[in-house]
C-alpha positions as CSV (number, residue, x, y, z in Angstrom):
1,X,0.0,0.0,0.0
2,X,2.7,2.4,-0.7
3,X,1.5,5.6,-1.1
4,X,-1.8,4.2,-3.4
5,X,-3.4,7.6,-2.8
6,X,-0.9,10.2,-4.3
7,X,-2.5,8.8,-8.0
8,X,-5.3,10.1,-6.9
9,X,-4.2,13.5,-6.1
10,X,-5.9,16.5,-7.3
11,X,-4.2,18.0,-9.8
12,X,-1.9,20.9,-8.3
13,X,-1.2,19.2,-4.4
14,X,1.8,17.8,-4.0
15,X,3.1,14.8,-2.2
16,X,5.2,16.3,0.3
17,X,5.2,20.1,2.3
18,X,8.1,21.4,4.3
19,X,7.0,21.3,7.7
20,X,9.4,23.4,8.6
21,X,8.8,26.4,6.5
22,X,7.9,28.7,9.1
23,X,9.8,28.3,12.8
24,X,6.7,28.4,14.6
25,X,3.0,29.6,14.7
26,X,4.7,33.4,15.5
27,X,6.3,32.9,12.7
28,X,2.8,32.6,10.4
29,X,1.8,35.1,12.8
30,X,4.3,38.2,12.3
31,X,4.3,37.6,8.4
32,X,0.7,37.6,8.2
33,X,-0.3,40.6,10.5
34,X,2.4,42.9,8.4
35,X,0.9,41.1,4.7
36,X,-2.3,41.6,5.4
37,X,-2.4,44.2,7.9
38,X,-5.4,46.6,6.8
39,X,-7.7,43.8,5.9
40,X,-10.3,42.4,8.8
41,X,-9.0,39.6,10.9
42,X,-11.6,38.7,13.0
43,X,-15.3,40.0,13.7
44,X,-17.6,38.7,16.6
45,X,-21.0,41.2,17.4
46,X,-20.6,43.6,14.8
47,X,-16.9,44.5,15.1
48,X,-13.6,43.6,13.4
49,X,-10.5,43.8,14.5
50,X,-7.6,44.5,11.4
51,X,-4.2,41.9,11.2
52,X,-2.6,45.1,12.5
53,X,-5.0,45.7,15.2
54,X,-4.9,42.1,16.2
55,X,-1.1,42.6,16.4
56,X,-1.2,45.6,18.4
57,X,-3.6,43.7,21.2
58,X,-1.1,40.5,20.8
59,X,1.4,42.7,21.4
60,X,0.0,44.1,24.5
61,X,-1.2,41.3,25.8
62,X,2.1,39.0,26.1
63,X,4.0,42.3,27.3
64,X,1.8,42.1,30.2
65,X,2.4,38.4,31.0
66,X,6.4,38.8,30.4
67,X,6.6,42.2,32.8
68,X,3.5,42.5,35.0
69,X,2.2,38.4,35.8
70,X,5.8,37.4,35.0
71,X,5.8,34.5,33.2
72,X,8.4,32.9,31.5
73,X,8.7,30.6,28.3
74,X,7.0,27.1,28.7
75,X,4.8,28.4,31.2
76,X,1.0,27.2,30.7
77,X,-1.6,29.3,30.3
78,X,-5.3,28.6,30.2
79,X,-7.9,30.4,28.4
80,X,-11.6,29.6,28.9
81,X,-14.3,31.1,26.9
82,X,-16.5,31.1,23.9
83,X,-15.7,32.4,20.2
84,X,-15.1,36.2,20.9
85,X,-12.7,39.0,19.7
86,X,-10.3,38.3,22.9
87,X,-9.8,34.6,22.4
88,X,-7.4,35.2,19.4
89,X,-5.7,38.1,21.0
90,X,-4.7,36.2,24.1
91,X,-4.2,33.1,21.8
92,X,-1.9,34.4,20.3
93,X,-0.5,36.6,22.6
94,X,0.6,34.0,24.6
95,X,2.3,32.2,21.9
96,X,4.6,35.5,21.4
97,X,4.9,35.2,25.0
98,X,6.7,31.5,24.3
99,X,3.8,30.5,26.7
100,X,1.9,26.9,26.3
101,X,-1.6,27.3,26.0
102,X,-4.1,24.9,27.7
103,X,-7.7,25.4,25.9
104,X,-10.4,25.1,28.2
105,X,-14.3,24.3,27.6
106,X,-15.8,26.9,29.4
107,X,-18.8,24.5,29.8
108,X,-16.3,22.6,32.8
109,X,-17.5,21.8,35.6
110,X,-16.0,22.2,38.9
111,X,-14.5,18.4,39.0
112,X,-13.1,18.6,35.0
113,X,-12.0,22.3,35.8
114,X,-10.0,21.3,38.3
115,X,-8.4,18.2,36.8
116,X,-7.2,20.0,33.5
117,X,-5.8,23.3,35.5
118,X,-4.1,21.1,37.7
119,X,-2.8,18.6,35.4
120,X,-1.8,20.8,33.0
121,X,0.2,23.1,35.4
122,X,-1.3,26.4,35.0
123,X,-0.3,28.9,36.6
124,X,-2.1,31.6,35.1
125,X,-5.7,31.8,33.2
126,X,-7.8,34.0,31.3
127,X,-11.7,33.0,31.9
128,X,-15.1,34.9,30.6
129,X,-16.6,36.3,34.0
130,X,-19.7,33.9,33.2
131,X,-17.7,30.5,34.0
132,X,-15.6,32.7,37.3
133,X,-17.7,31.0,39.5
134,X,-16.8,27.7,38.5
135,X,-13.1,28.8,38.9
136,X,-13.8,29.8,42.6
137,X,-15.0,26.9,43.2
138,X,-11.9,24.5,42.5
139,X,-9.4,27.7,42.1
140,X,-7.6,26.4,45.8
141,X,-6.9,22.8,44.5
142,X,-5.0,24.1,41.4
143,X,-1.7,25.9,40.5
144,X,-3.5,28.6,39.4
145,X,-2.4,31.8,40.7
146,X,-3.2,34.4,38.3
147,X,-6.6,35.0,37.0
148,X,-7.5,37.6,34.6
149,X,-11.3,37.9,34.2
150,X,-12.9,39.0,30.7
151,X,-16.5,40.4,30.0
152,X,-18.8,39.4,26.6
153,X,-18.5,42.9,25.3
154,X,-15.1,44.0,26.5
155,X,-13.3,44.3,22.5
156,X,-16.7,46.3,21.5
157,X,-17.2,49.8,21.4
158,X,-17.3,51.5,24.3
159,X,-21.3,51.5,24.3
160,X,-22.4,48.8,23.0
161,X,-19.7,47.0,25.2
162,X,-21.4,48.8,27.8
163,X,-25.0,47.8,26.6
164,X,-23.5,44.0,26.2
165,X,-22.5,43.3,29.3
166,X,-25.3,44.9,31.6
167,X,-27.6,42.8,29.5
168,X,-25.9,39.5,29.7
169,X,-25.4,40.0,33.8
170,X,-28.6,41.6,34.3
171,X,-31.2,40.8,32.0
172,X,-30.2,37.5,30.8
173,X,-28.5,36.9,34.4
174,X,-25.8,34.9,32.7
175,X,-23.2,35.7,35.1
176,X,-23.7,33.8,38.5
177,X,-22.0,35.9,42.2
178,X,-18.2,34.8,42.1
179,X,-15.3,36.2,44.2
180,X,-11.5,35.9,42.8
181,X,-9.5,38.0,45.1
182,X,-7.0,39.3,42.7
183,X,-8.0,39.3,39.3
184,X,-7.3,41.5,37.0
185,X,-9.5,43.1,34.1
186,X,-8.8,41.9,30.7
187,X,-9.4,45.4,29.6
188,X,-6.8,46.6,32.4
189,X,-4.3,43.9,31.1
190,X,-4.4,45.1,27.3
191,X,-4.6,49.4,28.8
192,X,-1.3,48.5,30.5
193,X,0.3,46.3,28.0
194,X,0.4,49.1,26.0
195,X,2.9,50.9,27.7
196,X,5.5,48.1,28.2
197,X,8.4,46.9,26.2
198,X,8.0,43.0,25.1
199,X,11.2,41.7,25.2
200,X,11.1,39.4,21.9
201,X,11.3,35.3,23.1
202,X,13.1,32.8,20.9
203,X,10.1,30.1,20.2
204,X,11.6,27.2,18.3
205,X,10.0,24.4,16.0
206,X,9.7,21.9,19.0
207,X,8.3,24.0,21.8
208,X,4.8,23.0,23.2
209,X,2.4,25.2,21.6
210,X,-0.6,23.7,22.8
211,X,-2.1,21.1,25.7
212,X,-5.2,20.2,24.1
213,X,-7.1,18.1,26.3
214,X,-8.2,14.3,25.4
215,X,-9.4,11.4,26.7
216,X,-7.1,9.4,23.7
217,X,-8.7,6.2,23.2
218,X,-9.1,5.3,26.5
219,X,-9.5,7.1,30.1
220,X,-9.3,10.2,32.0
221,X,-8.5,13.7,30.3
222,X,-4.7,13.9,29.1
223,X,-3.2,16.6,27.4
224,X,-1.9,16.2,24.1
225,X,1.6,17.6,23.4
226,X,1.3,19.8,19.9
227,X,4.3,21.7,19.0
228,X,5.0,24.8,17.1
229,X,6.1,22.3,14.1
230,X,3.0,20.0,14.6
231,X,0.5,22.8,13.7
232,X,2.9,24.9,11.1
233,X,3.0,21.2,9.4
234,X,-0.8,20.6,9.3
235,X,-1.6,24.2,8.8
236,X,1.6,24.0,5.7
237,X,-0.8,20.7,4.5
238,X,-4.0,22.1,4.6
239,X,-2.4,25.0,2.2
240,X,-1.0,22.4,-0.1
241,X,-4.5,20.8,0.1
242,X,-6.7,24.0,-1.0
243,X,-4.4,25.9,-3.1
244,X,-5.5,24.6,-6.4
245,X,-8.9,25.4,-5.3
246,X,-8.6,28.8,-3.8
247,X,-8.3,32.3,-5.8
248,X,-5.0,33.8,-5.5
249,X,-5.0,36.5,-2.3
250,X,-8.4,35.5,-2.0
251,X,-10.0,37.3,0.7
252,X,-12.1,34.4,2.3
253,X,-15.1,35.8,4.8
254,X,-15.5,32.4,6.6
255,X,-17.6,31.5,9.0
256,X,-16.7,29.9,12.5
257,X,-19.4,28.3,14.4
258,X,-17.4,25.8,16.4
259,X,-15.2,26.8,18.8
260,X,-11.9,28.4,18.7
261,X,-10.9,25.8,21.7
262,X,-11.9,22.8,20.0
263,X,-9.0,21.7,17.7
264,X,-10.7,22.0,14.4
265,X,-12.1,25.1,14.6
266,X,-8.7,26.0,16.1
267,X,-6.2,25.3,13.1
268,X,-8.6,25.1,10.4
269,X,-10.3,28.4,11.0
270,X,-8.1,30.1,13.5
271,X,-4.4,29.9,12.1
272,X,-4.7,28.3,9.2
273,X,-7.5,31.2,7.6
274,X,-5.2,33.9,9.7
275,X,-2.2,32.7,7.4
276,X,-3.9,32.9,3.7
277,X,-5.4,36.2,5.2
278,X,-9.4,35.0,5.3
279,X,-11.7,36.9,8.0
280,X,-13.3,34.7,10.8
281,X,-16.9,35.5,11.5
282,X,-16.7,34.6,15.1
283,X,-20.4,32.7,16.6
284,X,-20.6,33.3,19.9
285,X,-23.6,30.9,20.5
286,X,-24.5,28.8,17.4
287,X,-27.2,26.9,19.7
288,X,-28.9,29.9,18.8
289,X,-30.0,28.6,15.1
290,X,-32.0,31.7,14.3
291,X,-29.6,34.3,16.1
292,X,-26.7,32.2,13.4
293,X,-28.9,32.3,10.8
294,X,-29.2,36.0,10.9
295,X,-25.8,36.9,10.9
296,X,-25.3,35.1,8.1
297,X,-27.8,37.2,6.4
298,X,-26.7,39.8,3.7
299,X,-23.2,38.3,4.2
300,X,-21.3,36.7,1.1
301,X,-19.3,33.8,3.2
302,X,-17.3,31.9,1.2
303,X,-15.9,29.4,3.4
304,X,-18.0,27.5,6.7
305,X,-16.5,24.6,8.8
306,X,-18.7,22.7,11.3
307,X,-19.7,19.3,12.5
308,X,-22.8,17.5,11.2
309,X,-25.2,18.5,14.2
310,X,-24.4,22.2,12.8
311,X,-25.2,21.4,9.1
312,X,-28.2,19.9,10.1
313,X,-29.2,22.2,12.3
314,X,-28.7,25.3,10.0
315,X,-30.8,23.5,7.3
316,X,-33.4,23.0,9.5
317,X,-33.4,26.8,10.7
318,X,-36.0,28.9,9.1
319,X,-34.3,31.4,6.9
320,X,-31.3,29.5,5.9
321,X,-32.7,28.8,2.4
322,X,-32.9,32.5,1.7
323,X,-29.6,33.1,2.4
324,X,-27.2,34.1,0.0
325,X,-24.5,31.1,-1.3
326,X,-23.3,32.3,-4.3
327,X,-19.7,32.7,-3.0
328,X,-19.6,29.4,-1.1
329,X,-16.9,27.4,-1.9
330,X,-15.8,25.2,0.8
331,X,-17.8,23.5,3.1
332,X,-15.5,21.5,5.5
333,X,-17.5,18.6,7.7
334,X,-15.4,17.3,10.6
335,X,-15.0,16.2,14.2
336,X,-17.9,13.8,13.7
337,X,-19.5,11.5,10.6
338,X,-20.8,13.5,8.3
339,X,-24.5,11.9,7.6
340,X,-25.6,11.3,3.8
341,X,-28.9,12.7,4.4
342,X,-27.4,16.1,5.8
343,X,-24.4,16.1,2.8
344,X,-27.6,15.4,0.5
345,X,-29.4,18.2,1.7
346,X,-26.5,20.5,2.5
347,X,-25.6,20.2,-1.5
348,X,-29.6,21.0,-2.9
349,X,-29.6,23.9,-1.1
350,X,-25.9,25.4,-1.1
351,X,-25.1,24.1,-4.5
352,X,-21.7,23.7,-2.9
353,X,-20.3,19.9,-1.8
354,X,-20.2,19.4,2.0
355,X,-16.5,17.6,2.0
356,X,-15.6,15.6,4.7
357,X,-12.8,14.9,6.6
358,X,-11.0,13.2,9.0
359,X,-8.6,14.3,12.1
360,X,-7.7,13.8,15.5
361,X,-6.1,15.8,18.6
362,X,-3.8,13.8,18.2
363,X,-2.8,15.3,15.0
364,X,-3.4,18.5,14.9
365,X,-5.7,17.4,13.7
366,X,-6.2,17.0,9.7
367,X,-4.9,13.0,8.7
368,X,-7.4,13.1,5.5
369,X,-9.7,15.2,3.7
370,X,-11.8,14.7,0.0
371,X,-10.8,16.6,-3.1
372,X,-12.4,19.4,-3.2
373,X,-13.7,19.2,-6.6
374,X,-15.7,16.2,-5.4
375,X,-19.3,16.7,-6.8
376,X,-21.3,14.6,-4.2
377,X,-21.2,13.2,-1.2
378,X,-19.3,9.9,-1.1
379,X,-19.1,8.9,2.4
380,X,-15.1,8.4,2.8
381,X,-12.6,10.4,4.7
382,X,-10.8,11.4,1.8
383,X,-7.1,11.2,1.0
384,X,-4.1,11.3,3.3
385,X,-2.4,14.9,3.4
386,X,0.8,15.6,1.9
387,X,3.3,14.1,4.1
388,X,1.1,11.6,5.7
389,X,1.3,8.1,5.7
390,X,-1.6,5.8,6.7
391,X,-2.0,2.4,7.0
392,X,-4.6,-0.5,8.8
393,X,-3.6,-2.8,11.0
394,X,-4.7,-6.3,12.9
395,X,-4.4,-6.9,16.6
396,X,-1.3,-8.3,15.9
397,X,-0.3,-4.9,14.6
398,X,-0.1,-6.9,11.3
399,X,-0.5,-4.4,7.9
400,X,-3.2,-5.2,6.5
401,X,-4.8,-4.7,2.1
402,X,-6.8,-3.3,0.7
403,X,-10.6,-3.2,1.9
404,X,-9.7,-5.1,5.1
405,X,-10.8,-3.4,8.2
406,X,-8.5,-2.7,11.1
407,X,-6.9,-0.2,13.2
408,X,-5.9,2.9,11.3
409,X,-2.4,4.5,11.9
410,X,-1.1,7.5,11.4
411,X,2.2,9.0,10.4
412,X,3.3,12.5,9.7
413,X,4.6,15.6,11.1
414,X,1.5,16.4,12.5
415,X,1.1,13.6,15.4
416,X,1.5,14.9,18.7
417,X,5.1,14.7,20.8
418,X,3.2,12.3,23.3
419,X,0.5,13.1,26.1
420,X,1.9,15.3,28.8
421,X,3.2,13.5,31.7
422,X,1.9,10.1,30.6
423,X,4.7,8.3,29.0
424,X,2.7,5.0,29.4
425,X,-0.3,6.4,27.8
426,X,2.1,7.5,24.9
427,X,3.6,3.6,24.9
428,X,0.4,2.5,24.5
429,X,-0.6,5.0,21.3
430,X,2.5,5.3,19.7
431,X,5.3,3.0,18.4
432,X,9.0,3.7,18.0
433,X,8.4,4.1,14.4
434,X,6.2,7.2,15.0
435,X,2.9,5.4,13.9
436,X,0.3,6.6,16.3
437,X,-2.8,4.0,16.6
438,X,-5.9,6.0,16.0
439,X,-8.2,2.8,18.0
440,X,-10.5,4.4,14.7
441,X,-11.7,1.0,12.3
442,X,-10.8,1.6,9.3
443,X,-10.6,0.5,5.4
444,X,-8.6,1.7,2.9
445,X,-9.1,1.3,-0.9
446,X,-7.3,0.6,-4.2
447,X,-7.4,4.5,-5.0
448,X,-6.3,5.2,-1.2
449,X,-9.7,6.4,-0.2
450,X,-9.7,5.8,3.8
451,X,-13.4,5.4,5.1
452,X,-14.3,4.7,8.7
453,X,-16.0,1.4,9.3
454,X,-16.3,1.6,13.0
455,X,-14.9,4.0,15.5
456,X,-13.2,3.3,18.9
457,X,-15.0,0.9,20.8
458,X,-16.1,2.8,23.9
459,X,-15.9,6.0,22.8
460,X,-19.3,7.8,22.3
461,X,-19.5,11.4,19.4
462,X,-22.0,13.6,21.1
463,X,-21.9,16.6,18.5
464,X,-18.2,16.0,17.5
465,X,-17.1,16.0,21.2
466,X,-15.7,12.9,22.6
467,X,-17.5,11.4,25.6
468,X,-15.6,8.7,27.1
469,X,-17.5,5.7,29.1
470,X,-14.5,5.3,32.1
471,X,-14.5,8.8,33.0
472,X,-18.5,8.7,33.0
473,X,-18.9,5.8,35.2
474,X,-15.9,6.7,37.4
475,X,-18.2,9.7,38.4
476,X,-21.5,7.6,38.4
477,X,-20.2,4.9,40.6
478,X,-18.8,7.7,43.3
479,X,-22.7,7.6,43.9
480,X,-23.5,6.2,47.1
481,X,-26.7,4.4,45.9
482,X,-25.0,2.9,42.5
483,X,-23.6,-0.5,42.6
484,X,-22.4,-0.9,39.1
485,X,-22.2,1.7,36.3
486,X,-21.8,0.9,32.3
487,X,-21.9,3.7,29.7
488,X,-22.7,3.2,26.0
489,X,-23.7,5.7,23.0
490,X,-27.5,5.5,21.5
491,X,-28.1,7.1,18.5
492,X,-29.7,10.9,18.3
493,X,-31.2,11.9,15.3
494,X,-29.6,15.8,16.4
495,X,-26.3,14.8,18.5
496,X,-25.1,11.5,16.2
497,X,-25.1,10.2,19.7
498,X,-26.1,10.8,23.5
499,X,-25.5,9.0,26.6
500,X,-27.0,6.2,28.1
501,X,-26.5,4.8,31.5
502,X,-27.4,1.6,32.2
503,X,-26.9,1.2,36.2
504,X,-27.6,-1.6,38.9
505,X,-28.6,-0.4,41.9
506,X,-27.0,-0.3,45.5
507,X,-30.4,1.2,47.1
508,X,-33.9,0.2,45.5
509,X,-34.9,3.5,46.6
510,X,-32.5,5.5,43.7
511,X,-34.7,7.0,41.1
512,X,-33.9,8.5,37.5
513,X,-34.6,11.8,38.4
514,X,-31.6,11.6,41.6
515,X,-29.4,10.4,38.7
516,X,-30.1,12.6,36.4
517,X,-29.5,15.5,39.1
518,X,-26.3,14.1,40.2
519,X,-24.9,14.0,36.4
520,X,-25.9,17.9,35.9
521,X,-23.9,18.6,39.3
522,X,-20.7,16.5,37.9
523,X,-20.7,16.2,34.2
524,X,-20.3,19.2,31.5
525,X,-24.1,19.4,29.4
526,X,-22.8,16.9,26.5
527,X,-21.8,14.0,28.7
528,X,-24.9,13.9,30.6
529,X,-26.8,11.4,30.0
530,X,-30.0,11.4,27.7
531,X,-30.8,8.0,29.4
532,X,-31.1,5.7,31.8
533,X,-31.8,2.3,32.5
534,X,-31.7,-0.1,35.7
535,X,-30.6,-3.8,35.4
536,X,-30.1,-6.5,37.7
537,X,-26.5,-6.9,36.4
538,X,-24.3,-5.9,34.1
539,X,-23.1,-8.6,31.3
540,X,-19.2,-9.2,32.4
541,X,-16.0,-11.2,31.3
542,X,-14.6,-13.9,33.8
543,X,-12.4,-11.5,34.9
544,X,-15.0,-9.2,36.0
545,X,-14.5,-6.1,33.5
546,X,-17.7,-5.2,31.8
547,X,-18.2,-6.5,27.9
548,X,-19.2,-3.3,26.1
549,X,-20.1,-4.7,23.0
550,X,-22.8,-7.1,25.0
551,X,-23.9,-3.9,26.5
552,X,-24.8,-2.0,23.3
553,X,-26.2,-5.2,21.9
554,X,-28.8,-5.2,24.8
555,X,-29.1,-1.9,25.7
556,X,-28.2,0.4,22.2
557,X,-31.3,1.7,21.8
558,X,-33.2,4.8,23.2
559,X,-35.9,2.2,24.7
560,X,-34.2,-0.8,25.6
């Protein structure tokens, strides 16, 4: 299987990139703010924010952290919030600050708050004031001794800033009583920054850029170890990728639903549109289908990434129809299966091909993506990128041919350095020949098409998020009245998946509704579960550990 797929390259994308083309993501950075540096960056609410503005902020914002917080290179950061204007500015002012930056779902709870911050090592963390109270609750058990604290509307103008934020505390009372001795104002931060001198930090190809949190294939929450060179390599092979298909200094308006913290949204959109010079329409809140939908309105996007519970959710907004596609040209379905019926749809309406493809954390993420000229829907992964290998492989780690399902590997200068702190959890993924086990079933064809025949075992997709089963029953089980605990994905016609418990009881007495209350205390929105079911016992190996497979077969269904 060597190489099958580069024969059916599209015309223009070569086999290799230079992963080292740029030093690091500054490096992107700097060339791109001073290139483009009157055209808009990023826009979120109304506003946009030039390359050169966007610099100045950057600028500001890692002189601050060098002179005032004191931070020093290697130093992890943490920066929890949705998509708004001051997520790239401290993104990537942290990175000119040679800092390591530890994205955070500011959906946490206390318990997953606490485990990432403290795992991770950071010392310092910039949060939305609507999630503060979350911090205060775990802030003592964690390294964390700087917080800076950021409001919805503090990048906007003065007024509407203004208007913003006394409406999202006191209308929409969005921002629950917290108390962080200490912290500083985001606003404050970027004032002061201003008037310091950053002195310039030397960020080389193999320096941690990011800790972007996963549960791997199996387990707790683990931090995956991208560096500088991982991203400038996947962002280098998404440009090999798309430059046969994109105008020359095209100005790409493109659209950026999921968010900036999630890996996708955060190469794909963030750096890798930054570097050709596109515009990111920041959503703050695309649960809001009609609020999306009418940004969209009177605006000629050309490019829109998501996962397909946003595709399908879009189509079935009212509105969407009318909107205006005529300069859509890429729509990019990731992070979860992209469903026929959606890609179907997506294409009758848009005109435009909803192209799938395929990534992990692990890598940066992009392994695989379709052509871009395809013309329907074809239900593969694509093609490996330019300087990726890929193979599938038996238990016995055996290479497998063509259209023979196993465990597909990955190779490239996009996998990860390891998982932070975990060298036996890097063992366990990774081989000494750089190969890095995806636990994703997999076939690949004559023409080096890669399509996914199964995915990991245990893991269950709720709307392109992974929901691992030992992490949810580790928290169920802490339950005084559960006895036994088993976790298994059903499918959702809106999430691909959603949790389902199914749970032998310690005390008769325990209800569904004491459950389900003790999940919404301990488990972020998407890994509580939609279900749940009480058995007598669990179906087990002689060894005791649960048999999973048994348990979807009995229980895989909304009603079972």
């Amino acid at each position: 299987m060597e190489k099958v797929w580069l024969k059916s390259y599209p015309k223009g994308v070569p086999a290799e990139i230079d992963p080292d083309a740029f030093s690091s993501i500054n490096d992107i950075f700097d060339q791109s703010v001073v290139h483009y540096a009157e055209r808009p960056a990023f826009t979120n609410f109304g506003k946009s924010i030039s390359f050169a503005e966007l610099d100045e902020h950057c600028r500001a914002f890692a002189a601050y952290l060098e002179k005032r917080v004191g931070l020093k290179k290697g130093d992890r950061i943490a920066i929890m919030m949705p998509n708004l204007l001051q997520y790239p500015v401290a993104l990537f002012g942290a990175l000119r600050a040679g800092l390591t930056v530890v994205n955070t779902n500011p959906l946490y709870t206390t318990r997953e708050l606490q485990h990432q911050l403290s795992d991770a090592g950071a010392s310092t963390i910039l949060i939305l004031e609507n999630f503060a109270h979350v911090l205060e609750s775990c802030i003592d058990e964690t390294p964390v001794k700087n917080v800076i604290v950021t409001r919805m509307g503090d990048m906007l103008p003065p007024l509407k800033g203004a208007i913003i934020n006394l409406v999202v505390k006191y209308v929409k009372r969005l921002v629950p009583g917290y108390h962080l001795p200490g912290a500083i104002a985001f606003k404050s931060v970027l004032e002061e920054g201003k008037t310091l001198n950053l002195t310039p930090v030397k960020v080389d190809a193999d320096d941690i850029a990011f800790l972007q949190y996963t549960g791997g294939t199996t387990g707790v929450s683990k931090g995956a170890m991208l560096t500088h060179r991982n991203v400038v390599a996947n962002v280098e092979q998404a440009a090999a990728w798309l430059a046969p298909f994109t105008p020359k200094d095209q100005h790409d308006l493109v659209i950026t639903a999921l968010p900036l913290y999630h890996i996708f949204s955060l190469t794909a959109n963030c750096i890798y549109f930054m570097h050709i010079g596109g515009e990111n329409l920041l959503i703050t809140n695309p649960r809001d289908m009609k609020g999306f939908v009418k940004e969209l309105s009177g605006r000629q996007f050309s490019v829109i990434t998501g996962v397909n519970t946003l595709y399908n959710g879009l189509l079935n907004t009212s509105g969407f129809n009318n909107l205006d596609f005529s300069n859509l040209r890429i729509a990019l379905g990731g992070g979860m299966a992209v469903q026929r019926s959606v890609a179907e749809r997506w294409k009758s309406v848009t005109g435009t091909t909803l192209i799938e493809a395929y990534g992990l954390t692990e890598t940066s993420p992009g392994v695989s993506m379709n052509p871009l000229d395809l013309e329907k829907f074809s239900g593969n992964i694509g093609l490996p990128l330019p300087s990726t290998q890929v193979c599938v492989r038996d238990e016995n780690k055996e290479e497998l041919g063509f259209n023979e399902p196993g465990e597909l590997c990955v190779r490239g200068p996009q996998v990860m350095k390891g998982y932070w702190q975990r060298p036996e959890e890097t063992a366990r993924s990774m081989d000494s020949e750089g190969w890095f086990y995806t636990g994703d079933m997999a076939t690949i064809d004559e023409k080096g098409f890669v399509r996914i025949v199964d995915r990991k075992k245990d893991m269950i997709l709720v709307s392109g998020f992974n929901v691992y089963p030992n992490e949810l029953e580790d928290v169920v089980a802490h339950h005084p009245d559960v006895l036994e605990v088993g976790a298994i994905g059903v499918p959702d016609e809106t999430s691909g998946e959603v949790v389902k418990l199914v749970v032998v009881k310690k005390n008769p007495g325990l209800t569904e509704e004491q459950l389900t209350e003790y999940c919404r205390k301990n488990l972020t929105n998407y890994k509580r579960p939609r279900y749940i079911t009480f058995a007598s016992e669990l179906p087990k190996s002689n060894v005791g550990k649960i048999l999973r497979r048994e348990l979807r077969e009995q229980y895989g269904s909304p009603d079972s």
